[in-house]
C-alpha positions in Angstrom: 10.6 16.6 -18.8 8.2 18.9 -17.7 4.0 18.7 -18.4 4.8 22.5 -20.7 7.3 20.4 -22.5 5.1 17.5 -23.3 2.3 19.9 -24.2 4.9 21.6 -26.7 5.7 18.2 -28.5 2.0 17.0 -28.8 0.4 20.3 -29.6 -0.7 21.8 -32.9 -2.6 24.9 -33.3 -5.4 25.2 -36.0 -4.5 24.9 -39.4 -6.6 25.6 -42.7 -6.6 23.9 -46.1 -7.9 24.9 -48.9 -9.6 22.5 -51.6 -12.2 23.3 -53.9 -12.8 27.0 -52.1 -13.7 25.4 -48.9 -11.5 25.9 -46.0 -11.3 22.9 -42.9 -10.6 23.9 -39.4 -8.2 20.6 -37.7 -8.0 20.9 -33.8 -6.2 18.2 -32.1 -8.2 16.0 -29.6 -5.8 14.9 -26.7 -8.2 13.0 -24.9 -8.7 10.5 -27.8 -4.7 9.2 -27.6 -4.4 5.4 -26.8 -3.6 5.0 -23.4 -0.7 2.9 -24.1 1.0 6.5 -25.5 -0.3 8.6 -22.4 1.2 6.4 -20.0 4.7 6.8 -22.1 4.4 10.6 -22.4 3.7 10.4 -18.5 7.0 8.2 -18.0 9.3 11.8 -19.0 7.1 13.8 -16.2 8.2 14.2 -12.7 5.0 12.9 -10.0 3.9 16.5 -9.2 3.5 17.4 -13.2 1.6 14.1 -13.7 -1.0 15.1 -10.5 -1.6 18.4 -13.0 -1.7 16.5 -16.0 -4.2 14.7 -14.5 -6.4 17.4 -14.2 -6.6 17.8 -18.2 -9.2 15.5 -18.6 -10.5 11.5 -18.0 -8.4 9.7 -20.3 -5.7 11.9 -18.6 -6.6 10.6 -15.3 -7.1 7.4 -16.4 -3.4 7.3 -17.7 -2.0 9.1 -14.2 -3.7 5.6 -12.3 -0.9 3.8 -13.9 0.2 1.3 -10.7 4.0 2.7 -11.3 2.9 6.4 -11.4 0.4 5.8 -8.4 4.2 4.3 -6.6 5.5 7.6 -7.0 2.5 9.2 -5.0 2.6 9.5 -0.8 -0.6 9.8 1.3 0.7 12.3 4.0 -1.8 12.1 6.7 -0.6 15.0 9.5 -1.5 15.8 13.2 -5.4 15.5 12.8 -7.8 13.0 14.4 -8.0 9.9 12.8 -11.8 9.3 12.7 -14.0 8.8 9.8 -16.4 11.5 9.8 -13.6 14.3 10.5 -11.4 15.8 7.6 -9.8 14.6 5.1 -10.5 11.3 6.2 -14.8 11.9 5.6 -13.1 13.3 2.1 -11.2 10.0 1.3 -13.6 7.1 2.6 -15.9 8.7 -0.8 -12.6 8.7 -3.0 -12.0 5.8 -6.1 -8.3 6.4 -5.9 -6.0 3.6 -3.7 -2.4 4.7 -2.4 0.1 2.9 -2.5 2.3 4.2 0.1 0.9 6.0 3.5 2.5 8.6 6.2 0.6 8.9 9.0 2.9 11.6 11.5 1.8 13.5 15.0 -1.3 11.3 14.9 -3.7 9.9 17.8 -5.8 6.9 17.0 -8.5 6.3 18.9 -11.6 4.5 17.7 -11.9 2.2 14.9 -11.7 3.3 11.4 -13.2 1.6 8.4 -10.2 3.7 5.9 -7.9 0.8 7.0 -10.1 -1.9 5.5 -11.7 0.3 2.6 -7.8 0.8 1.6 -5.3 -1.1 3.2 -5.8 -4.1 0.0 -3.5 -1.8 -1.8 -1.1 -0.4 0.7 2.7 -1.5 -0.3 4.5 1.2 2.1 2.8 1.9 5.5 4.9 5.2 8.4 3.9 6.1 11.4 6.1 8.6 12.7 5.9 10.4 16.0 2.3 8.9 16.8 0.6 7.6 19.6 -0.6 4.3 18.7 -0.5 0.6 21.0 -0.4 -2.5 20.0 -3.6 -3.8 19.7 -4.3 -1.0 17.2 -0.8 -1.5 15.4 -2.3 -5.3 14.5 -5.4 -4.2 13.8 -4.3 -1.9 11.2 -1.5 -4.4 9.6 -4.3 -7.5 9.3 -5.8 -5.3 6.3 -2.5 -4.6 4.4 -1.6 -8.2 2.6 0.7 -6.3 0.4 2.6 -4.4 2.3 6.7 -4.5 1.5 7.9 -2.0 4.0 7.0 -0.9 7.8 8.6 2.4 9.5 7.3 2.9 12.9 9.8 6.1 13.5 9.8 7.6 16.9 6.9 5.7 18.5 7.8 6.0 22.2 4.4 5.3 23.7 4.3 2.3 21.8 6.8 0.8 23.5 6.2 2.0 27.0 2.8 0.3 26.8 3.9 -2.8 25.2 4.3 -5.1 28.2 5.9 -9.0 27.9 2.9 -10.1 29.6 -0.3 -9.0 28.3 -3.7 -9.7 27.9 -4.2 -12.7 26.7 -7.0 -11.1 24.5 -4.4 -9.3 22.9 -2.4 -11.9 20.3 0.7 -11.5 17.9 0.2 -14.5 15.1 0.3 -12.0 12.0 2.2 -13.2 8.9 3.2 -10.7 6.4 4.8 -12.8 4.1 5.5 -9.5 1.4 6.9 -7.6 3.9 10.9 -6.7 3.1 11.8 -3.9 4.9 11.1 -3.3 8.9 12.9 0.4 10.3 12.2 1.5 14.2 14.6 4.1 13.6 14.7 7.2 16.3 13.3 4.9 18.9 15.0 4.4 21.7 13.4 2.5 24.2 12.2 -0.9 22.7 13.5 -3.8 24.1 14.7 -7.0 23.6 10.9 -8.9 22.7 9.2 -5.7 21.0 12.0 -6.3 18.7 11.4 -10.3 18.7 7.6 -9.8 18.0 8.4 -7.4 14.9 10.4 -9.1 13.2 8.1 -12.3 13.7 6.1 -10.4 11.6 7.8 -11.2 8.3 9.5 -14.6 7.7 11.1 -13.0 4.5 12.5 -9.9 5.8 16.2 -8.7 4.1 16.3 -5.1 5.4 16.7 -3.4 8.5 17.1 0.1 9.7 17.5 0.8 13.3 19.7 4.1 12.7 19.6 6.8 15.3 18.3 4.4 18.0 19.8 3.7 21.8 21.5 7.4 21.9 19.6 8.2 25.1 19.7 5.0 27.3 21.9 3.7 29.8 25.4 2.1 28.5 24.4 -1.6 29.8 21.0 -1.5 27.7 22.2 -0.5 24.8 25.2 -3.4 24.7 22.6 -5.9 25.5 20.3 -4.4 22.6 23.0 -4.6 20.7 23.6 -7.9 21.1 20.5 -8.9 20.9 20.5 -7.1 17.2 23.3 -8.8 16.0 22.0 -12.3 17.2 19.0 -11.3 14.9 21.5 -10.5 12.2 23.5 -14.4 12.2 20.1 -15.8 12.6 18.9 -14.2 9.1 22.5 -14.0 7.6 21.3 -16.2 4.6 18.6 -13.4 3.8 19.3 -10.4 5.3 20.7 -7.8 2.5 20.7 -4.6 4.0 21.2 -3.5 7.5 21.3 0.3 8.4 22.9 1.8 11.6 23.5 5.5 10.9 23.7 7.3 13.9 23.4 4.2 16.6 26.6 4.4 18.6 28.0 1.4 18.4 31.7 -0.4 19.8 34.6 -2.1 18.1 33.2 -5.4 19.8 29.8 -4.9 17.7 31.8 -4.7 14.8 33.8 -7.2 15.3 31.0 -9.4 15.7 29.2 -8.1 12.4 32.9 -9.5 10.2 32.7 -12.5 12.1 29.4 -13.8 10.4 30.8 -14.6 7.5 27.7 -16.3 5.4 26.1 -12.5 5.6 26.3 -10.9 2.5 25.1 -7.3 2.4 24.1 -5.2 -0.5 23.7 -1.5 1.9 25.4 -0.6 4.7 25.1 2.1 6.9 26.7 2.9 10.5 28.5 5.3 12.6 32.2 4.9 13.3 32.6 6.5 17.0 35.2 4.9 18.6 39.2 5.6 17.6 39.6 2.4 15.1 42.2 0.1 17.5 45.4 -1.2 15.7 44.6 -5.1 17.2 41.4 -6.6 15.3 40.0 -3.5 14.5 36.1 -4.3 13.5 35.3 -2.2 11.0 38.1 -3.1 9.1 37.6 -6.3 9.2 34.0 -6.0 8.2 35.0 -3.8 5.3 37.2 -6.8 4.0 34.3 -8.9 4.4 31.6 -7.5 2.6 32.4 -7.3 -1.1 29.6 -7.1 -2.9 28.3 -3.7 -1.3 26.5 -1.5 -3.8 25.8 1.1 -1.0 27.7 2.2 1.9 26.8 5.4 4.5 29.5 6.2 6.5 28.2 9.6 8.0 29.5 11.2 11.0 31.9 8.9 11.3 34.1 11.1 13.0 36.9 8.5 13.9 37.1 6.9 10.3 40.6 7.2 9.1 42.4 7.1 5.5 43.4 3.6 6.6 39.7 2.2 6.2 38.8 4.3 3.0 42.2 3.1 1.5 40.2 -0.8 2.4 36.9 0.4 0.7 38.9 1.4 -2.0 40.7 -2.5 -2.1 38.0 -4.7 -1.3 34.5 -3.3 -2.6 34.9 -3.3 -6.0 31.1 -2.7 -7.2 29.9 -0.1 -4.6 27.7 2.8 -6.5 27.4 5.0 -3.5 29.8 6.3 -1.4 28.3 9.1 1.6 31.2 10.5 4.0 29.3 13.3 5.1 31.2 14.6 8.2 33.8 12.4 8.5 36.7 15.1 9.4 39.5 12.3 9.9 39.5 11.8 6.1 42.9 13.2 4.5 43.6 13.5 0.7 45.9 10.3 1.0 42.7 8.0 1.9 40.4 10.0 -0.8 43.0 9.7 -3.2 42.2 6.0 -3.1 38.8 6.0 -4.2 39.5 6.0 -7.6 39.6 2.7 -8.3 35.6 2.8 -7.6 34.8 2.9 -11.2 31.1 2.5 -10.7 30.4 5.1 -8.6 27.4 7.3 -9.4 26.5 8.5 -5.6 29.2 10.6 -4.1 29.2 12.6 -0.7 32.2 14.5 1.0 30.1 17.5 2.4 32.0 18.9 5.1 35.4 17.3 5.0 37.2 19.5 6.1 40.9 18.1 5.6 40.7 17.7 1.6 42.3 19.2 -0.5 42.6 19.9 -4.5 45.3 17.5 -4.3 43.1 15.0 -2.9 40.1 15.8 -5.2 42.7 15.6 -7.8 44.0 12.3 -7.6 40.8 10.6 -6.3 37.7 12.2 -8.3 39.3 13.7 -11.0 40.0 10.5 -13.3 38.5 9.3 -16.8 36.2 7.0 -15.5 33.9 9.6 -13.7 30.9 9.2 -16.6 28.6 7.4 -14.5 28.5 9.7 -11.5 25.0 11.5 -10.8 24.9 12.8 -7.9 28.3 15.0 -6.5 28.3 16.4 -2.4 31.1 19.0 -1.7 29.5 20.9 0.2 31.7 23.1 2.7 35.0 21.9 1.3 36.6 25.0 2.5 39.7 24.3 0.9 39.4 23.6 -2.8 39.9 26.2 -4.5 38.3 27.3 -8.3 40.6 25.6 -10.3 40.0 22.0 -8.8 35.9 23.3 -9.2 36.6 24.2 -13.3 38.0 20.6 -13.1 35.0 19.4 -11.6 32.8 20.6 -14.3 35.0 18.9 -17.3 35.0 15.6 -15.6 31.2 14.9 -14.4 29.3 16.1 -17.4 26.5 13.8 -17.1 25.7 15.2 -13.1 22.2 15.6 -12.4 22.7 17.1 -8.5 25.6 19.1 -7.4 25.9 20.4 -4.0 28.6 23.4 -4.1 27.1 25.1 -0.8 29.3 26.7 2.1 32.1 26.8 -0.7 32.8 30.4 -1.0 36.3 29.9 -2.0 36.1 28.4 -5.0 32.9 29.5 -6.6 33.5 33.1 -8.1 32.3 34.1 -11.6 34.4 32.5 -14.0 34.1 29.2 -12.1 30.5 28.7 -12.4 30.5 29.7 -16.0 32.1 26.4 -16.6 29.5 24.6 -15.1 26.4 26.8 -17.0 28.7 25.0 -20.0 29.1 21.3 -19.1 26.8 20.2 -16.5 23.8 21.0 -18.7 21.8 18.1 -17.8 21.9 18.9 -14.0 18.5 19.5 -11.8 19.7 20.2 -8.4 22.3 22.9 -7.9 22.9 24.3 -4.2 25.1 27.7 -4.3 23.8 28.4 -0.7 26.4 30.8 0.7 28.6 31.5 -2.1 28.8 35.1 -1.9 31.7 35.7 -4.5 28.7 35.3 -7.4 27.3 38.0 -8.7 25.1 38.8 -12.1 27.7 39.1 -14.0 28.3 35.0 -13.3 24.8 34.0 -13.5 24.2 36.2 -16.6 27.8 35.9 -18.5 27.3 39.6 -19.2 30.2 41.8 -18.3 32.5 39.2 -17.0 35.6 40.6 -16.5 37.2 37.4 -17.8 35.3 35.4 -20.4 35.4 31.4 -20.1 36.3 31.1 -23.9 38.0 33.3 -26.0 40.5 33.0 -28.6 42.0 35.5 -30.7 39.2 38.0 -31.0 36.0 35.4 -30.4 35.4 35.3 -26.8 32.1 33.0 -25.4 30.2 33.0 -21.6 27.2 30.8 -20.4 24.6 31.6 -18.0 22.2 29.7 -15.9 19.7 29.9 -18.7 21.1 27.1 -20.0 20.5 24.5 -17.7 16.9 23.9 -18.9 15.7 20.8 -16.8 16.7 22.4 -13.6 14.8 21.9 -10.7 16.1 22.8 -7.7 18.2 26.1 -7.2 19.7 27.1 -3.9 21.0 30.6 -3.8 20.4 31.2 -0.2 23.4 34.1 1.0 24.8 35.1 -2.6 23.9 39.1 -1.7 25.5 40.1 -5.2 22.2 39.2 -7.1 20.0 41.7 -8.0 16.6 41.7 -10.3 18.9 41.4 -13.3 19.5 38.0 -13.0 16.0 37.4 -13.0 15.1 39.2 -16.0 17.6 37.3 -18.5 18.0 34.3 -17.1 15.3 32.8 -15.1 12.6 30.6 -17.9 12.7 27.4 -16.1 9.5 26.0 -16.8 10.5 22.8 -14.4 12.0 24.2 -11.3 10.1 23.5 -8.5 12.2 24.7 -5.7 14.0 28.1 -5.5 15.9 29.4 -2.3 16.6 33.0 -2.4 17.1 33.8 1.4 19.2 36.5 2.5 19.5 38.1 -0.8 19.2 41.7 -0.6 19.0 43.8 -4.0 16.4 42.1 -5.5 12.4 43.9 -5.9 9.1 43.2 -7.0 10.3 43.7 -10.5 12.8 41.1 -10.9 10.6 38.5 -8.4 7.1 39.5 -11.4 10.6 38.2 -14.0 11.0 35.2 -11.9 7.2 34.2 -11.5 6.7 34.6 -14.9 9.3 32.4 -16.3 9.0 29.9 -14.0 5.6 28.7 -13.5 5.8 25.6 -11.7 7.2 26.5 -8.3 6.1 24.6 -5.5 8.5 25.6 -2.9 10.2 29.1 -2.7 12.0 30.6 0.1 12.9 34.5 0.9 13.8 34.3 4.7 15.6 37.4 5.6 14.9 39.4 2.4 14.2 42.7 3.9 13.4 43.8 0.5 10.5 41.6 -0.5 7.1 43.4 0.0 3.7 42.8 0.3 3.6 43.3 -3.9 6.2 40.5 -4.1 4.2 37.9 -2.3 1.2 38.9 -4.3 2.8 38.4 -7.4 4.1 35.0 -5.9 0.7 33.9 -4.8 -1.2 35.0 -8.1 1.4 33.6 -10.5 2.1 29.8 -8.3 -0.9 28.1 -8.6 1.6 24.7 -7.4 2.7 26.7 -4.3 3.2 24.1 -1.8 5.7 25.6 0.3 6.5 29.7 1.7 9.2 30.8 4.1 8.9 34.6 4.4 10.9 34.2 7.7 12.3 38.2 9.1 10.8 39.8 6.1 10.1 43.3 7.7 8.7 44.7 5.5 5.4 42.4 5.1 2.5 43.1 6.6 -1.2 41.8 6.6 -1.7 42.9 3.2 0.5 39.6 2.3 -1.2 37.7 4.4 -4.7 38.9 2.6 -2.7 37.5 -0.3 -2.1 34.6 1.0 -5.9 33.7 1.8 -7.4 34.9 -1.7 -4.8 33.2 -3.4 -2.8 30.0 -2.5 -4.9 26.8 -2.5 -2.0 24.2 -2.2 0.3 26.1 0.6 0.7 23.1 3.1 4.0 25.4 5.0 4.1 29.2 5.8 6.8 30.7 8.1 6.1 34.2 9.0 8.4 33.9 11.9 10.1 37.3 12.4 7.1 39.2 10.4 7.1 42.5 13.0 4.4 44.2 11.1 2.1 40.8 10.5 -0.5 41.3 13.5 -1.7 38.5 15.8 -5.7 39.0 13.9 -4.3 38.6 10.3 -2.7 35.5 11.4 -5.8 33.8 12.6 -7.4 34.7 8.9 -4.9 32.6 8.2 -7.4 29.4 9.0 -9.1 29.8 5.6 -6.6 28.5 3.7 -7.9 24.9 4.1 -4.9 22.7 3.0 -2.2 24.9 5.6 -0.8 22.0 7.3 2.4 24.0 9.2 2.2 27.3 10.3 5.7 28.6 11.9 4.0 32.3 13.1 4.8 35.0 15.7 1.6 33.6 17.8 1.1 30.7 19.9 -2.3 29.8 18.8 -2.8 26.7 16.9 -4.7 27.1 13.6 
């Protein structure tokens, strides 16, 4: 629920009362609620409304340091120089607030900080992705974080070219991180055989692993032996070891058949990439499938040689799996989806780009009584389901809360999506990106040429209006949309993230509608709108005081006006794209180095603000 709806439900204007001719003024004091009642109210508000709500007041704050709410929060730390006296560390050393979980990307260290020690007591979730960083600074930065639960070191190279199996002996590895669950080196691929030894080391109680997208670049031979050397890991922690992820790691029959050989390991997640044509003598993954029955989660994407055969064995022997991602995997028929309907508990599921099903296959395998628990719905690029099997998918998952429709052009038209607008009313993410058969008249419900309802001479349509707690909306490539839309329908007071790219009848008029009735957007998007002006983006900038996030990306028509717009206005923007922005000139870019929080800045120039 969004912070305007909890103010709605808690506020009361001034009221008068008369008694004895004397008339009393009531005005409600928020800052006096208990904070037991705050930090319920907070409970129904989404991270980014709490950081506003925040800002009401001290009790407010107080309330918003809630350890689960302060959980929810990230530290990004991006591409700056990690000293104490530069920004924003000088700005954090004086801070009272702790974090919880830290990102540190594109960063150098260098000398010794003090922000480690001042707040690594707290730290439960430490990144570093794509920094340069060694190992003696690596352990000096863990020995301050007691608490920490999980470790990411993404894309490290340097780390591991400088890590040498002989070192200094000044330079010792007898850390203990006894909290410490979750260990991912994913996207490196160049650690060997004792870099991963000496991590792992680190935590005696580790049950998850991710070493996805790793090995891709390295010679056959090394890869089998790290491989190997992986799995060895994997019998040795069997007993403990819960959830083990391998998405994009190529990987043989022979590592699989190892993986269904160990058979005290019990895994809750899985994730891995089947490459190899599944062989008809021991084939591994099968086995493996057999073997691991009590999986909750299982990510099969880009499994490009997965066949009906194995999903037919999901189906049979993992009873209790929740979610279910086959993202890519083109091999898939409608006789293997057709299967998956005796996974009653599913509330994750992920076909985007599946090519080969069909409605009968949607049909028989989605489209079954027991579909109430299901959340989250992927059919993205399902070219070939057509609208009737879509106005099915609407009457079976009413309770969705994301639904990913994008690329399907062939089944969402008009009438279609009015069946959604009716029965998915609790949804928050909704991707139409591409589907260029809806027009106002389907986002409206005004001038349908065939109404969803009507009987006798009563006759009923829906618009977008009334999905009220959306959040997300994707409409990227649907050219039929025009200001209209904008102007009847658009009063989402949560949505926070609004793609209107390529969309090419709308105006400053219907974009003032849009800003208007939607005031928290943080993230909006109108690449390749050659009709958005300068008077747009100052509406934009003016009326989004959240604005995180702008892609203006080959809009020809802006010029440095916007960009003037930009500066005065925005005070969050962390991403700008201006990519494409012919009349933007190289010296209103540079201006663009006042806006102080700017983190990414995708421009026409090559200098680096």
């Amino acid at each position: 629920m969004a912070l305007a709806r909890l103010v709605e439900r808690i506020e009361r204007t001034l009221y008068v009362h008369y008694e004895d001719s004397f008339v009393y003024f009531f005005e409600p004091n928020f800052e006096a609620l208990p904070p037991e009642l705050l930090i319920k109210l907070f409970q129904y508000l989404n991270p980014s409304d709490r950081s506003a709500a925040a800002l009401v007041c001290r009790s407010w704050y107080d309330a918003f340091r809630y350890i689960e709410f302060q959980r929810a929060v990230r530290l990004h730390i991006h591409d700056i120089e990690f000293v104490d006296n530069g920004h924003p560390l000088n700005k954090l050393m004086t801070s009272f607030r702790y974090f919880t979980d830290v990102r540190i990307t594109k960063v150098v260290f260098g000398n010794k900080s003090e922000f480690w020690s001042e707040f690594g007591d707290g730290i439960e979730e430490l990144t570093f992705d794509n920094c340069v960083i060694w190992k003696h600074k690596l352990v000096s930065i863990l020995k301050y974080m007691p608490r920490l639960r999980r470790l990411h070191v993404l894309n490290c190279p340097d780390l591991f070219k400088a890590w040498k199996l002989i070192e200094n002996t000044t330079v010792t590895w007898n850390l203990v991180m006894p909290e410490l669950r979750h260990l991912s080196l994913a996207r490196n691929n160049r650690f060997q055989d004792f870099h991963f030894d000496q991590l792992v080391q680190l935590a005696p109680r580790l049950d998850s692993l991710d070493v996805s997208e790793c090995f891709s670049s390295i010679e056959a031979r090394q890869r089998v032996l790290m491989l190997n050397h992986i799995l060895e890991f994997v019998r040795t922690t069997c007993d403990r070891l819960r959830h083990l992820f391998l998405a994009g790691t190529p990987i043989d029959n022979v590592f699989l058949r190892g993986l269904a050989d160990i058979r005290a390991l019990s895994l809750r997640s899985l994730a891995l990439m089947v490459c190899e044509k599944i062989p008809t003598n021991e084939p591994g993954i099968i086995d493996l499938l057999r073997a691991q029955t009590g999986l909750t989660h299982l990510d099969l994407s880009k499994s490009l040689a997965l066949n009906d055969y194995a999903l037919i064995q999901i189906s049979r022997s993992i009873p209790q799996l929740e979610t279910l991602i086959l993202n890519r995997c083109w091999m898939i028929t409608d006789y293997g989806i057709t299967a998956i309907k005796s996974l009653v508990r599913l509330r994750h599921i992920d076909l985007t780009n599946c090519e080969r099903i069909t409605d009968a296959g949607l049909v028989g395998g989605l489209f079954t009584h027991n579909r109430r628990n299901v959340r989250k719905l992927y059919l993205g690029l399902l070219t070939n389901m057509s609208d009737a099997a879509l106005t099915k998918v609407s009457f079976e998952f009413c309770d969705l809360v994301v639904l990913d429709l994008g690329g399907c052009s062939n089944s969402i038209n008009d009438l279609s999506i009015q069946y959604i607008f009716y029965h998915m009313t609790k949804l928050q993410e909704l991707n139409l990106d591409c589907c260029a058969k809806i027009s106002d008249a389907g986002i409206t419900g005004v001038n349908l040429e065939e109404k969803a309802f009507a009987i006798w001479d009563i006759e009923l349509s829906f618009s977008i209006a009334d999905l009220i707690g959306l959040r997300s909306l994707k409409l990227a490539g649907c050219y039929k949309i025009t200001d209209y839309s904008f102007e009847r329908c658009f009063n989402f007071k949560e949505l926070k993230e609004i793609s209107l790219a390529r969309l090419l009848q709308i105006s400053d008029h219907g974009i003032e509608r849009l800003a208007l009735g939607c005031p928290s957007l943080e993230v909006v998007d109108f690449s390749e709108c050659r009709t958005i002006t300068d008077r747009c983006i100052e509406i934009i900038t003016k009326c989004e005081p959240r604005l995180t996030t702008l892609k203006l990306q080959n809009c020809t028509q802006i010029t440095d006006k916007a960009i003037r717009h930009i500066v005065e206005n925005c005070r969050v923007l962390r991403v700008l794209n201006i990519r494409g922005c012919i009349n933007i000139s190289s010296y209103a870019e540079k201006k663009l180095s006042a806006v102080k929080s700017l983190r990414y800045l995708h421009g026409t120039t090559p200098e680096v603000i």
